[in-house]
Residue, then its C-alpha position, 0 to 999 in steps of 0.5 A: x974139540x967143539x971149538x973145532x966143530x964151531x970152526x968148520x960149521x963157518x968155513x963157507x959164506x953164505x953170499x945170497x942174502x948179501x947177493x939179494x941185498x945188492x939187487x935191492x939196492x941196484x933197482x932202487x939207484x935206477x929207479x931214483x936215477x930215471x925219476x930224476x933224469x925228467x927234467x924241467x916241465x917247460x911248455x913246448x911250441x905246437x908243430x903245425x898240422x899242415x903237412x910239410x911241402x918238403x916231400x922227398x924228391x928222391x925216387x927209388x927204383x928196385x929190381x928183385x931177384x925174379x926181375x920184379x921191378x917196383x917204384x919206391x915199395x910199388x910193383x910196377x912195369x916198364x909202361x907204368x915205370x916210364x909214365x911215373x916218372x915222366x910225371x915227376x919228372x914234369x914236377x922237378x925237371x932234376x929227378x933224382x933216382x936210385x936203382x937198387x939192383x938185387x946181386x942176383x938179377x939178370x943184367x939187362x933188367x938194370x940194363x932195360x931201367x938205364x936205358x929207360x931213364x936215358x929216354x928220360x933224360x934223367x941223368x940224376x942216378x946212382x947205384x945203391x951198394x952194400x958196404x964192405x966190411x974190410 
C-alpha cells in the first residue's frame, strides 16, 4: 500500500525548472552568438563632408482631398506651383514630375496641374498609383 501512495505522488512532471533552464540557455546562445557576429575591426574610409551635387531631380506634386496642392511636402498655389517649376525647369530643361492625386479629388485639380505642366512644357510625367493586390 505505500508503494502505491510513492507511485501517485510521481504521476506529474514538473516541467518549469527544466522550462527555466532552456530560457537560460536560449539567452546565453544569443548572446554568444550577437558578440561574436562583430566582425573584424577594420579601418573604414571617411565619407567626404561635401554635399553630394546629385540632388534628386524628381518633383513631386500632391493634390489632397480638399484640393490642397503642395510641391514635394510644401503647400503651394497654382501662381507659386508654375513660377517653381519654370525655376527648375530653367535648372534641368527635362524635369521630371510626379502627380500624386488623392482618389477623392475633384478631377479638374488634376485636370488644372496638366494643363499647367503643358504651359511648361514638361512632358516628363507620370501618375502615382497604389498597387493591386490581386
Amino acid at each position: 500500500m505505500r508503494y502505491e501512495e510513492e507511485l501517485d505522488s510521481y504521476d506529474e512532471i514538473n516541467v518549469t525548472s527544466m522550462l527555466d533552464l532552456a530560457y537560460v540557455l536560449l539567452i546565453v546562445f544569443i548572446i554568444m552568438t550577437t558578440a561574436s557576429v562583430q566582425g573584424i575591426t577594420v579601418n573604414l574610409p571617411k565619407a567626404s563632408d561635401a554635399p553630394s551635387l546629385a540632388k534628386p531631380q524628381t518633383k513631386a506634386i500632391t493634390i489632397t482631398a480638399d484640393g490642397t496642392i503642395f510641391l514635394d511636402t510644401y503647400p503651394v498655389t497654382m501662381e507659386q506651383l508654375e513660377s517653381s517649376l519654370q525655376q527648375y525647369k530653367a535648372v534641368n530643361p527635362a524635369l521630371p514630375v510626379v502627380i500624386k492625386g488623392d482618389a477623392a479629388v475633384q478631377y479638374v485639380n488634376v485636370v488644372n496641374v496638366l494643363a499647367l505642366l503643358g504651359r511648361l512644357d514638361i512632358t516628363q510625367i507620370g501618375l502615382v498609383t497604389a498597387n493591386l493586390v490581386k
